[in-house]
Residue, then its C-alpha position, 0 to 999 in steps of 0.5 A: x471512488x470506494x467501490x472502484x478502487x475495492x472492485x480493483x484491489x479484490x478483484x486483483x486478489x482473486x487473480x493473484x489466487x489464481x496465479x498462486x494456484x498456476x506458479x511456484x513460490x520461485x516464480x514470485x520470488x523472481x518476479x519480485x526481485x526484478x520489480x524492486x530493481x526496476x522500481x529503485x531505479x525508477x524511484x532514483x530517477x523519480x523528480x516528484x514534479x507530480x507532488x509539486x504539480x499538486x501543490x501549486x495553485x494553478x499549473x499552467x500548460x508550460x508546467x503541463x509540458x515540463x514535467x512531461x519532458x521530465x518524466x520521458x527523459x527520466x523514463x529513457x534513464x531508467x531504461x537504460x539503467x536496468x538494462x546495463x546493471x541487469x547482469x550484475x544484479x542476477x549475479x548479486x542475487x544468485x539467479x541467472x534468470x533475473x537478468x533477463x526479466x529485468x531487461x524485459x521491463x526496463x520497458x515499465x518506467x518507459x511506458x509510465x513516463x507517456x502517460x498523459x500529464x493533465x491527469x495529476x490537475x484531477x487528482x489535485x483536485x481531489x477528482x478521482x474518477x478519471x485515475x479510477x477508470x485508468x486503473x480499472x483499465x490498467x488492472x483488467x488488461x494486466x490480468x487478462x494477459x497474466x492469466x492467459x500467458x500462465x496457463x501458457x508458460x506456467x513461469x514468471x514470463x507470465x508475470x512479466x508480460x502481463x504488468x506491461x500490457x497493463x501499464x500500455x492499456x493505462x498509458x493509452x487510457x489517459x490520453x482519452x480521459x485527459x487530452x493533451x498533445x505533449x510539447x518537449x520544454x524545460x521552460x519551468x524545470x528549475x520551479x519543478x525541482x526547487x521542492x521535490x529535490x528533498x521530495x525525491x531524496x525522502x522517496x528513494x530513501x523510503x523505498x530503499x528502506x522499503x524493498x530492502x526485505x526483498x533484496x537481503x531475502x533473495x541473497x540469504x534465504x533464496x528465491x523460494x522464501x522471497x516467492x512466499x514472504x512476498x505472497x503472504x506480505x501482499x496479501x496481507x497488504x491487499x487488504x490492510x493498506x487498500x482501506x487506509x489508503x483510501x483515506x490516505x490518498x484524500x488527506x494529502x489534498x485536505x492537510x495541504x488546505x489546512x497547513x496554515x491552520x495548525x489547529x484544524x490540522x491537529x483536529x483533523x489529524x487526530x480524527x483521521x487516525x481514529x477512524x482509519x483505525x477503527x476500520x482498519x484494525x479488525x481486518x488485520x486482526x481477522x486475517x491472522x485469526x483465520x489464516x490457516x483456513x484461509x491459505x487453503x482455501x485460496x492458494x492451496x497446500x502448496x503455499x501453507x508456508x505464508x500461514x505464519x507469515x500472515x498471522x505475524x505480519x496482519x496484525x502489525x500492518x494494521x497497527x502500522x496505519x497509524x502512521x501511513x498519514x505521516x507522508x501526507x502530513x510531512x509533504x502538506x507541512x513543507x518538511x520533506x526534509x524532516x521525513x528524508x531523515x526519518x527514512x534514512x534512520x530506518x535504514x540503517x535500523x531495518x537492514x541489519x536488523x533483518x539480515x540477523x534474522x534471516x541468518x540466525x532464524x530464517x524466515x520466521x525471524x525476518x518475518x518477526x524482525x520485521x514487525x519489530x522494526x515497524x514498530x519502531x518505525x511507528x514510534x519514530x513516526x508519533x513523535x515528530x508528529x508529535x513535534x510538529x503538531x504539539x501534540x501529546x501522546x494521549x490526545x493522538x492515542x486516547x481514541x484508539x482505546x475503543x477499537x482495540x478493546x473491540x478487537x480484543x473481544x473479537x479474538x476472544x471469540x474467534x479463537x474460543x470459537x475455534x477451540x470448541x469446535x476442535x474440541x467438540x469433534x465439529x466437523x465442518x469443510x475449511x470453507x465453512x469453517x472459515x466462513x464461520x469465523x468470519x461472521x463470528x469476528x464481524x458480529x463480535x467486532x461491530x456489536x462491541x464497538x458500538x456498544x462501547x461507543x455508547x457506554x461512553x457517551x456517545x463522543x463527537x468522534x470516530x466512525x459510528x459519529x461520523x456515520x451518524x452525521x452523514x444520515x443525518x445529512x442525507x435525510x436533511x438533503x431529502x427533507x429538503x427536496x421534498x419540501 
């Protein structure tokens, strides 16, 4: 699952790196105003059923049937939807030409919606092989077509055509990792909608709170600054919130089983959050330490505008995965009422707090604005977990001392590295500088943690404790077979 769902994420990176050196900071911005429209549309029309599929014991075909009907009745909503607001939505943002994009992919939650049902019952069983495939299929195709229609119309149609000859490929994909012939009912709509009403309030107000940013951008500062926030934000993104994912995506299930066991859950919360952390914190940090040789060396001079976004909103988004768990631990406590409210304070907190930034301080304010914000996001976030776990502040944040004194030591070195070599007259090509910089963060970063991790005698947490027992594991298993 690791080396798939990694081969997809880079493998996406280096072809957004080409689509970087192919298209112009505004095509992004078109393209990433059109996708929030079609994606708060679609989440607005979004009836969780998969959430509920996961939680109960066992779906029957009925259910199977139901939520396929569901989704294709929200699907045929959604299209319609995008393509009446279209013109207005071009209007409220200034640009003439998003009106068409969005029309032309009003077609996406359409084609989402025939995807084969039986697909969640894998991923409720914590069986990710048959998403992971789809997702391969889904990502090549997107990227085949991207790139060839790029060298063609070198504009955001690029862009456009390519999302929706991924999201087919993905579409016709499931049917064969997943058979089923679909049945139009409503037979269990009510059991659907008793949980993932609250489920679908927190989801649209969470992404409202999300794409927020893309829509006081595009109105404030133009398209141009939306094209290279987003770049710098994705990239950021790709990297930080891909690894916590991972382990993301496996805690909803395991946090599901041990709900009824408040104790496991605060055990298992807690040494979550460490190891994500653990692992998760270097790469942001890293990023805004290398990030001018970075930026050119993978986009170009002509995308230089997202080295401060970067090295502003790295760091922070590796701090933020201290609470990307908070979803997963909301949803397996039933309290989807408790995260809906947290989201629509954050609202009301994000969008004045990033509009006065981009009035007042164009884009480096928004970009500054909105690490602010995400703090405050993450504080909110501690202390319901706080609440509803009882837990104390230091026993969720006791384990993190390790990985950022680690970190603190890697940016010492990487920047006193820097520093001397400007210093000195090194001279070095971008490439190797940064190739440089990297092993030395990677070398400063690994040896500190482990180090410290002794010193402190070696504690039955984290990942090096982690690592250590799975060795341990696998040379039992081969003492085993050989005996």
């Amino acid at each position: 699952m690791l080396s798939v769902r990694f081969l997809l994420r880079f493998a996406g990176m280096a072809v957004v790196i080409l689509q970087a050196r192919l298209l112009h900071p505004a095509d992004f911005g078109i393209f990433a105003m059109s996708m929030s429209v079609v994606g708060l549309a679609d989440v607005l029309c979004n009836f969780q059923v998969g959430t509920v599929l996961i939680r109960m014991e066992d779906p029957s075909d009925d259910h199977l049937h139901t939520a396929f009907t569901l989704g294709l009745l929200r699907g045929l909503l959604v299209a319609a939807v995008l393509i009446l607001t279209a013109p207005l939505t071009a209007l409220l943002v200034n640009s003439p030409e998003t009106a068409a994009v969005i029309a032309a992919m009003s077609v996406l939650p359409l084609i989402d919606s025939l995807r084969s049902a039986r697909m969640i019952l894998y991923e409720r069983d914590i069986d990710f092989s048959r998403e992971n495939v789809t997702r391969l299929v889904q990502a090549v195709g997107t990227w085949v077509a991207t790139i060839a229609l790029a060298y063609i119309y070198q504009n955001y149609w690029a862009l456009v055509g390519g999302v929706i000859a991924g999201r087919a490929a993905g579409v016709l994909l499931s049917y064969g990792l997943a058979p089923v012939l679909p049945r139009m009912t409503l037979r269990h709509a009510r059991a659907l909608f008793g949980f993932s009403g609250w489920m679908m309030g927190a989801a649209v107000i969470n992404y409202i709170c999300e794409r927020a940013e893309t829509l006081i951008l595009a109105r404030v500062l133009g398209m141009r600054s939306l094209g290279i926030y987003e770049m710098g934000y994705n990239l950021s993104a790709t990297v930080v919130f891909e690894i916590s994912d991972i382990f993301i995506r496996v805690l909803y299930p395991g946090f599901s089983r041990q709900a009824g066991d408040i104790e496991k859950l605060r055990l298992s919360f807690a040494e979550s959050q460490a190891i994500i952390f653990d692992v998760v914190l270097p790469f942001g940090v890293g990023l805004a330490l290398v990030a001018p040789e970075l930026v050119v060396v993978l986009t170009g001079e002509r995308w230089l505008g997202i080295v401060p976004v970067i090295s502003i909103i790295a760091p922070f988004l590796a701090l933020f995965s201290l609470h990307r768990s908070f979803p997963a631990l909301m949803m397996a406590l039933n309290k989807p009422k408790v995260m809906a409210a947290q989201r629509a304070v954050m609202l009301g907190v994000r969008t004045p707090l990033l509009a006065a930034g981009a009035i007042w301080f164009r884009l480096i304010g928004f970009t500054v604005a909105r690490a602010f914000d995400g703090l405050i996001d993450l504080c909110m976030s501690l202390a319901i977990i706080r609440r509803e776990l009882s837990l104390s502040y230091s026993s969720m944040l006791v384990r993190l001392w390790l990985p950022l004194s680690a970190v603190t030591c890697m940016s010492i070195a990487v920047y006193g590295l820097g520093m001397y070599i400007a210093r000195h007259d090194i001279t070095l090509s971008t490439w190797a500088l940064l190739i440089v910089k990297i092993l030395c963060g990677v070398v400063v970063y690994t040896l500190t943690h482990v180090a410290l991790w002794a010193l402190s005698g070696r504690p039955k947490f984290g990942l090096e404790y982690r690592l250590m027992e799975m060795m341990r594991g696998r040379q039992h298993q081969q003492s085993a077979d050989l005996s």
